[in-house]
N, C-alpha and C positions, 0 to 999 in steps of 0.2 A: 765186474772187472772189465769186461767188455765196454761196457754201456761209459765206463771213465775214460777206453782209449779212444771211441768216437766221439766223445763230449771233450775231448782233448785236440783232438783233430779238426771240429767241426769249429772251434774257438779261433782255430787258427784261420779260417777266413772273415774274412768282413761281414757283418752284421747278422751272421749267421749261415752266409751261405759256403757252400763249400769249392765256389770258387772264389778267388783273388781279384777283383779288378785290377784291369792295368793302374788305373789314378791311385788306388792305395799303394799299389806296386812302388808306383814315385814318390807319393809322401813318403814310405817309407822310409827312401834310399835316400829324400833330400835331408828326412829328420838323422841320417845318420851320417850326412853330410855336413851338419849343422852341429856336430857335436866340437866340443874346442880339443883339441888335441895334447893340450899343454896338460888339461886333467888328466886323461887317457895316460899320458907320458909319466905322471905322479909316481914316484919311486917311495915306496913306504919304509921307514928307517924301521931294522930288524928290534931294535927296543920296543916300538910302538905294537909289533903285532907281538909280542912276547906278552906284552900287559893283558891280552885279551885269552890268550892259547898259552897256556903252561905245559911244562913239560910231559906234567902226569898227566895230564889231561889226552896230551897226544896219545902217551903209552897207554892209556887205557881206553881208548879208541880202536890202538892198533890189537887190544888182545880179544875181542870181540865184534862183527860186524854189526852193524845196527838193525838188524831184522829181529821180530821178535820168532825166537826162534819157535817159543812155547803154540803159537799161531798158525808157523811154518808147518810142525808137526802136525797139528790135530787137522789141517787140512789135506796133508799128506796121505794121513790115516782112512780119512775120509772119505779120500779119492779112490784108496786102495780097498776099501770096503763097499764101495761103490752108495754108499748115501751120499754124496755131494753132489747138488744138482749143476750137471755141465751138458748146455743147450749147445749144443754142437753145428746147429744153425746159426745160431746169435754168433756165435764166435765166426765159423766163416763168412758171411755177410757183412760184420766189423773188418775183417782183413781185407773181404775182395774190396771193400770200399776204402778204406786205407788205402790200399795198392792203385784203384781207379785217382784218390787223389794226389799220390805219388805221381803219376804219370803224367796227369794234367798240368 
């Protein structure tokens, strides 16, 4: 779990490191300068997203979250029984470095 919020983090700079160069900084902003606005402004006619999202489809979204709950549990369990191994270093050194590149 951890190891996916730093691999998540660590993605988010350039070529791997964990800071940002200024020049990708600007490609960035210019790639998102660059974008045409007229698509961005595309207004989708409520027919066309009906064709993809049915009603039931909503309402049976809406009567259960999508976690599997069955997952939920036996981790839950496991925590409470104390067999779940949780490295309690790994997890604060993912956060203090999180937080380090928040800051930056």
């Amino acid at each position: 779990m951890v190891d996916h919020i730093k691999n998540n983090l660590s993605n988010l700079g350039s070529s791997g490191s964990s800071k940002v160069s200024s020049e990708s900084k600007k490609s960035s902003s210019a790639q998102i300068k660059g974008i045409n606005h007229s698509q961005a402004e595309q207004k989708f006619d409520s027919s066309e997203v009906s064709k993809f999202v049915t009603k039931e489809k909503i309402k049976d979204m809406a009567k259960e979250p999508p976690i599997d709950q069955a997952a939920t549990t036996r981790i839950k369990n496991a925590i409470a029984n104390g067999s779940y191994p949780i490295d309690l270093d790994k997890i604060a050194d993912a956060l203090f470095d999180a937080y380090k590149e928040m800051k930056e």
